[in-house]
N, C-alpha and C positions, 0 to 999 in steps of 0.2 A: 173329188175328195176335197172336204171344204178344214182348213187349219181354225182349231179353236185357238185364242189365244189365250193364255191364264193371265194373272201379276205370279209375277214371281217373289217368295215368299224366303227365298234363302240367298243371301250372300255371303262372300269369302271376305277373308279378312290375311292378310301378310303377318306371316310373322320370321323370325329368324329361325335359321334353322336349327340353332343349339337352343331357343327358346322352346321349338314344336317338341326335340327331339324330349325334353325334357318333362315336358307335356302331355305326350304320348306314354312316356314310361311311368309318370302319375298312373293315369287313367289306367293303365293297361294293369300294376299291381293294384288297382284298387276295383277293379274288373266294372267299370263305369265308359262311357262313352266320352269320348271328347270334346264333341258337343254339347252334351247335356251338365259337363263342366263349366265349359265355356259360358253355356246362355244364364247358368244357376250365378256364376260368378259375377257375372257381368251385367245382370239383374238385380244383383244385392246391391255392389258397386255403384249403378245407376239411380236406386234407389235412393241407394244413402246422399252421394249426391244433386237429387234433385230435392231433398228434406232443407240438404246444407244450402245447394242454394236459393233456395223459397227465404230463405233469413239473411244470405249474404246481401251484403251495398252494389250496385252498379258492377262498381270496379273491381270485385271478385267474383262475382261471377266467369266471368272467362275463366280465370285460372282453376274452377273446379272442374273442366272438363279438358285440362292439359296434362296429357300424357307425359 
């Protein structure tokens, strides 16, 4: 039996746990996925900051990708 091996296409991400729990209770009254929050979110997020930084100087650059 020969192992294929794939790339793997999903990672985890840490968050707190009053942060998930809160997160979970979004999603669940809004009868949506977690994930499909998450990556919509975090897609917009990324977006907007890779616009802002295409304009930003050197020196800000870093700080648009600080949590």
């Amino acid at each position: 039996m020969s192992v294929v091996s794939r790339k793997q296409t999903r990672r985890s991400v840490s968050v707190s746990g009053a942060t998930y729990a809160k997160l979970k209770a979004y999603c669940e009254l809004n009868e949506i996925p977690v994930s499909r929050l998450v990556e919509t979110q975090m897609g917009e997020f990324l977006s907007t900051a890779e616009t802002t930084s295409e304009n930003a100087t050197s020196e800000t650059k870093e700080e648009i990708f600080t949590f």
